[in-house]
N, C-alpha and C positions, 0 to 999 in steps of 0.2 A: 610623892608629889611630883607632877609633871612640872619642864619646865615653863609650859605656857601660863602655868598655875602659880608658880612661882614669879613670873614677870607679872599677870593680869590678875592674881590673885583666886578665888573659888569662885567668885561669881563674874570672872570677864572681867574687872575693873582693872586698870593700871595703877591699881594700889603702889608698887613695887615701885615703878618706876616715876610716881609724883612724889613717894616719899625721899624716892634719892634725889630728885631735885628739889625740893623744900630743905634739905640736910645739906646739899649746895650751895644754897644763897644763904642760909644762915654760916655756914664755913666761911665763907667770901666777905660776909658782913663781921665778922669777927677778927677776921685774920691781917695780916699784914698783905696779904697777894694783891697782886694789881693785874691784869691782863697784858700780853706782850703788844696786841695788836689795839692799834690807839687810830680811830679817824675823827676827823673835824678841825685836824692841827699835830701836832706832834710830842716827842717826848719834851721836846728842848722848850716848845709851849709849856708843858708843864712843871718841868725843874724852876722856869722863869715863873710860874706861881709857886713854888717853894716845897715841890716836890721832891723827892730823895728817893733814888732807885738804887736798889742791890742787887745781888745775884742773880740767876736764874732759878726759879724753884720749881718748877716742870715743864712741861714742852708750853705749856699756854701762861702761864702765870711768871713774875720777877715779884722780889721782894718791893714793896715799895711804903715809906715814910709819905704821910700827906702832912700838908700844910698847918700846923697850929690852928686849932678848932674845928678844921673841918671835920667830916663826920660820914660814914659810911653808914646806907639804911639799907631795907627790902623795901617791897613794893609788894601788892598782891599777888602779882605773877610770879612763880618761883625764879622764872629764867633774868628778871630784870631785878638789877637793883639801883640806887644812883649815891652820887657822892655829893654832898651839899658844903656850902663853906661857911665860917665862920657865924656869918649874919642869915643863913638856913637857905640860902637860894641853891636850887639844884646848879650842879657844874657839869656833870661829866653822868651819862647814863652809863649802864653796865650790864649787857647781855651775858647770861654765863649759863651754858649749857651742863649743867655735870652730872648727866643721866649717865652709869655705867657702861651702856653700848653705843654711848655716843657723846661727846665735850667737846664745845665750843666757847670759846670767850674772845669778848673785844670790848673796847672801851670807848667812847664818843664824847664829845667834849662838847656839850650842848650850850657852854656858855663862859668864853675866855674873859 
């Protein structure tokens, strides 16, 4: 197997590489990670909705606690997810890049 075969799969397709971003957003939507980079407002925005940040847990991501009921989802798009709060209104979108040759994350706060 070539590697171009290996990223785009036998017939051309970026098989390889939707599947590691779909394995991404399901990671993200499970885990405790939160993105370092936050726009729309800040961390201290969101500790003051009842946020709780930990450690670091790799160059893009910190541990983070969300608020009592809120609720981490996906979206059809593997790269987008959002966070919704208690009574389901979206708060905060979540781009997370975590194709292997390439990772991005940030976080926006669509709604303080």
């Amino acid at each position: 197997m070539t590697i171009t075969e290996a990223l785009f799969g036998p017939n051309g397709s970026p098989d390889a590489i939707l599947a590691s971003e779909k394995a991404a957003q399901s990671d993200f939507v499970t885990s405790t990670k939160f993105p370092k980079r936050v726009s729309g407002g800040s961390v201290a925005d969101l500790e003051a909705l009842g946020f709780k940040f930990g450690d670091a847990i790799d160059d893009l991501f910190v541990a983070a606690e969300l608020p009592a009921g809120w609720k981490k989802r996906g979206s059809d798009h593997d790269m987008w997810s959002y966070i919704d709060d208690a009574e389901g209104n979206e708060r905060i979108a979540v781009f997370y890049k975590g194709a292997f040759y390439d990772r991005d994350a940030f976080a926006s706060i669509t709604r303080s």
